[in-house]
C-alpha positions in Angstrom: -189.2 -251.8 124.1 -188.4 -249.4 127.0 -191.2 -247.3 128.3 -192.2 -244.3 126.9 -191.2 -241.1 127.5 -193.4 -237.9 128.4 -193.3 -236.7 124.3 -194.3 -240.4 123.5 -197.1 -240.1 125.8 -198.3 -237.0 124.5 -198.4 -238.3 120.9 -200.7 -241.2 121.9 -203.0 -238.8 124.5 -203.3 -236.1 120.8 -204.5 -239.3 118.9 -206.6 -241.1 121.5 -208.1 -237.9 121.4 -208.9 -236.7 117.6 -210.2 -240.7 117.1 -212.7 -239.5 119.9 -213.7 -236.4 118.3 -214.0 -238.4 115.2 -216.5 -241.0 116.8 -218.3 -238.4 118.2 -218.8 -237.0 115.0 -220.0 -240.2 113.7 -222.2 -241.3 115.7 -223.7 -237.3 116.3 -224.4 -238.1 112.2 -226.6 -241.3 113.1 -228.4 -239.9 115.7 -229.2 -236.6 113.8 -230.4 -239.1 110.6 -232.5 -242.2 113.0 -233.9 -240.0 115.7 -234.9 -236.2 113.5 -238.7 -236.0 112.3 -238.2 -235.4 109.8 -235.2 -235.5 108.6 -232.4 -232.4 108.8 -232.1 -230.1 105.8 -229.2 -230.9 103.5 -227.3 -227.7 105.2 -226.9 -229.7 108.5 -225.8 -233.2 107.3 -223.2 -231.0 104.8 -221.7 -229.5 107.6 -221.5 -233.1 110.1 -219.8 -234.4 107.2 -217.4 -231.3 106.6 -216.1 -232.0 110.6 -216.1 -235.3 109.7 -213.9 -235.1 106.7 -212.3 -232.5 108.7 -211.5 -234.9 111.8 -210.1 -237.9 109.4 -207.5 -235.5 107.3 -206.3 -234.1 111.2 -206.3 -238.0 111.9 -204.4 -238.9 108.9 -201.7 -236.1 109.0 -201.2 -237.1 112.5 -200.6 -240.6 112.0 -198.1 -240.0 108.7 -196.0 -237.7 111.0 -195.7 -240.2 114.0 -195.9 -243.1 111.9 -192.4 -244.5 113.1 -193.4 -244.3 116.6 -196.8 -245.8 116.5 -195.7 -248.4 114.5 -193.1 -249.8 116.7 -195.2 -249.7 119.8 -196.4 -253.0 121.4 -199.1 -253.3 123.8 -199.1 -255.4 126.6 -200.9 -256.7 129.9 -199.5 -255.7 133.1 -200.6 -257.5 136.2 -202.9 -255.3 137.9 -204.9 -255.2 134.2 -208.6 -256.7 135.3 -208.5 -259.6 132.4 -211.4 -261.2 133.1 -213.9 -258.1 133.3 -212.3 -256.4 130.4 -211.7 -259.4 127.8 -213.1 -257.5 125.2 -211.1 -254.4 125.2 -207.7 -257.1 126.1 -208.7 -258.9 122.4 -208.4 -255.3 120.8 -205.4 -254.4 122.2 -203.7 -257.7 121.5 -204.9 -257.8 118.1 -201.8 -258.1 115.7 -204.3 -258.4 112.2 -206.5 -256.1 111.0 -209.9 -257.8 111.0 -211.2 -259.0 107.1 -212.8 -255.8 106.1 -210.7 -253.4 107.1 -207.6 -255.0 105.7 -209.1 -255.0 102.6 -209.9 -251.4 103.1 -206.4 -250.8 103.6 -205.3 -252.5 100.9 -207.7 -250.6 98.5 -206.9 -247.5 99.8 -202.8 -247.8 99.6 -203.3 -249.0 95.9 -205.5 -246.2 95.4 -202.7 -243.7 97.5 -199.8 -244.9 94.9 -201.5 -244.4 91.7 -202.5 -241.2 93.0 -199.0 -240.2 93.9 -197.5 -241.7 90.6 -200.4 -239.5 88.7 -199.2 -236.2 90.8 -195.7 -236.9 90.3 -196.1 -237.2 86.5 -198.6 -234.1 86.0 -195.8 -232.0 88.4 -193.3 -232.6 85.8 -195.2 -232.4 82.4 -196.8 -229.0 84.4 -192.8 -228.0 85.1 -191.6 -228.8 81.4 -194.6 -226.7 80.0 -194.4 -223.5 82.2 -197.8 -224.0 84.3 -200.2 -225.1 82.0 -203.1 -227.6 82.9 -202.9 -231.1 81.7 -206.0 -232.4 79.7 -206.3 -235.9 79.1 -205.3 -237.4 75.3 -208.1 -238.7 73.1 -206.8 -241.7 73.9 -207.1 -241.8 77.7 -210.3 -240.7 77.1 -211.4 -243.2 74.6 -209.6 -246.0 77.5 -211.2 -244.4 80.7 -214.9 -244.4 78.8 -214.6 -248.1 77.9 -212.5 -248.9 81.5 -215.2 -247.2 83.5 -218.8 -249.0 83.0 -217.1 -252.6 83.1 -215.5 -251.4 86.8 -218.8 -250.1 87.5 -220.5 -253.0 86.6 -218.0 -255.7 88.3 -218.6 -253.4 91.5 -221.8 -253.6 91.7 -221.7 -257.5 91.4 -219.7 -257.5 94.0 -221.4 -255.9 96.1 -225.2 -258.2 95.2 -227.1 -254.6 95.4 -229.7 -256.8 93.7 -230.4 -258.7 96.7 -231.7 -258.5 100.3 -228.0 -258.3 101.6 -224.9 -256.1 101.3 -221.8 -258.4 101.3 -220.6 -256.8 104.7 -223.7 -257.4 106.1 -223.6 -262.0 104.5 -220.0 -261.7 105.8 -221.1 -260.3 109.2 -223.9 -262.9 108.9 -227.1 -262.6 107.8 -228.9 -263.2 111.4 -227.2 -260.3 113.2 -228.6 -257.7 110.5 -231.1 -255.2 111.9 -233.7 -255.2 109.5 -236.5 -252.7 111.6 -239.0 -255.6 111.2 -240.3 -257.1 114.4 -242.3 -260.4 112.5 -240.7 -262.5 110.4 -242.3 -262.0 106.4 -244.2 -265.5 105.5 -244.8 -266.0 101.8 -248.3 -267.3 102.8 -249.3 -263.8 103.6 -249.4 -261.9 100.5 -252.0 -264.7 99.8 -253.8 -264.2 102.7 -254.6 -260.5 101.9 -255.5 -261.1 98.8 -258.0 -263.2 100.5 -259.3 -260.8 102.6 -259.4 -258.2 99.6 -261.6 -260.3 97.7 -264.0 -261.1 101.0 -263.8 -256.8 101.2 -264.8 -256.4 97.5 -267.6 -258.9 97.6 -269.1 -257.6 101.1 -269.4 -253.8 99.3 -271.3 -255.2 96.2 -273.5 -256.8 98.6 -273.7 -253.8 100.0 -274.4 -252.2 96.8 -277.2 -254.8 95.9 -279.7 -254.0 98.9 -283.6 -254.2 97.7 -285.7 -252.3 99.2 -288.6 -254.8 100.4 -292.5 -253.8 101.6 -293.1 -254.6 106.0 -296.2 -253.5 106.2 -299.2 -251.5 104.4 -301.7 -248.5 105.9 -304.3 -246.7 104.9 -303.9 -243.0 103.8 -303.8 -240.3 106.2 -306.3 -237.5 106.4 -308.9 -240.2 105.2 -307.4 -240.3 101.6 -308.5 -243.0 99.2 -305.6 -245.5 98.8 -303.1 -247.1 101.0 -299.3 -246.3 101.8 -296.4 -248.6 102.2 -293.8 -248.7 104.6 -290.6 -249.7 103.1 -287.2 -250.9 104.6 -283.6 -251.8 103.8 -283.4 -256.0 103.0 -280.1 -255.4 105.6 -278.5 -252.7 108.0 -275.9 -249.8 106.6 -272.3 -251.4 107.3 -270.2 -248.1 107.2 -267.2 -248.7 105.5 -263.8 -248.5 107.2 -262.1 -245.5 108.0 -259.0 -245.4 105.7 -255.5 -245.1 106.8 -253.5 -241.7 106.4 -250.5 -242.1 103.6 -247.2 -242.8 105.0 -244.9 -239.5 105.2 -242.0 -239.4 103.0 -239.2 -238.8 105.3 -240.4 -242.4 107.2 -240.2 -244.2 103.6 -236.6 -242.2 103.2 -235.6 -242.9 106.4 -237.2 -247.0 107.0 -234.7 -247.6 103.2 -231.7 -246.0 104.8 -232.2 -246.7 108.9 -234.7 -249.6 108.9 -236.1 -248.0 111.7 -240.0 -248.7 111.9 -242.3 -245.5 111.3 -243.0 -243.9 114.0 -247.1 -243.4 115.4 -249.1 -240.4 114.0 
């Protein structure tokens, strides 16, 4: 391919640079939702996601227009590129698949683009042969998208294992790269072990509880009172029980199910 022209090079600075906005964005979403204490009102994370979904249709229009050009460009090292210090980014740009994932996404999303586009084209002309008027669904579609829509639902969410400790991205990606938040690894000997201590606890306080009162020594009545008086004492000293631990906020909770990220000190 010969080298690109001044236009050319304009169309790939405009997209370099709305793909940059657009990671901005994302990541000025993750930051807002793992670092805020507490979290930001629904107002802010509505209006990070409105640029966001602003930044991708921008992205998307973009790409459609120039699609013939950016398809037919190939990427290549030149000799003054520094290989061996920037492998990583030379992998990316040589890259001729899409990785797993995202090829699936792509595929999903096209499949979803055509029935869309089948849909519109079909409801344009019923809405041109009936002079404007809104198409409603038959009892029929109804009746099929009510029966089609819990079984989809259902094979989804098998799919996906929401039932267990792991998304499917994250077994794909592998299970030991995850970021959980924890910083000990869970033994199943230690829901045992408090238990344990519970029951040591519980016993300690009814011993507590139990104290007699028992008789160290006996004198005769002040003031030269008939009689004698006793001096009495606790069988054991006053253990004061331990202080007990504020409740956990609920934006940590919210935030350690959707971030992982460990509470923070209070």
């Amino acid at each position: 391919m010969a080298s690109l022209n001044q236009e050319q090079l304009k169309i790939l600075e405009q997209t370099r640079q709305r793909l940059l906005h657009l990671t901005q964005s994302l990541g000025s979403l993750s930051n807002s939702i793992n670092q805020s204490d507490p979290l930001p009102p629904w107002s802010s994370l509505q209006s990070q996601a409105t640029i966001i979904s602003n930044n991708l249709l921008s992205i998307s229009h973009l790409l459609t227009e120039h699609q013939e050009l950016l398809s037919s460009i190939v990427a290549y090292p030149t000799p003054n590129f520094p290989g061996r210090t920037e492998s990583t980014i030379l992998h990316q740009l040589m890259r001729t698949k899409l990785e797993p994932r995202v090829e699936e996404w792509v595929a999903r999303g096209r499949n979803v683009a055509r029935h869309n586009t089948a849909s519109s084209q079909i409801r344009a002309q019923q809405g041109a042969a009936g002079e404007g008027e809104t198409v409603r669904l038959s009892v029929d579609e109804l009746l099929d998208l009510w029966h089609w829509a819990p079984i989809a639902a259902n094979m989804e969410a098998r799919r996906r294992d929401w039932g267990g400790d792991y998304t499917l991205e994250e077994k794909e990606m592998g299970v030991k790269n995850v970021i959980t938040g924890l910083k000990r690894q869970l033994d199943e000997g230690d829901e045992e072990e408090e238990e344990e201590e519970e029951e040591e606890e519980e016993e300690e306080e009814d011993m507590q509880g139990e104290e007699m009162e028992v008789v160290v020594g006996a004198h005769t009545k002040a003031g030269g009172g008939s009689g004698v008086e006793f001096d009495i004492a606790r069988g054991s000293s006053h253990i004061p029980s331990k202080p007990v631990a504020p409740g956990m906020p609920l934006d940590d909770i919210f935030r350690f199910m959707m971030t992982g990220a460990p509470p923070r000190p209070r």
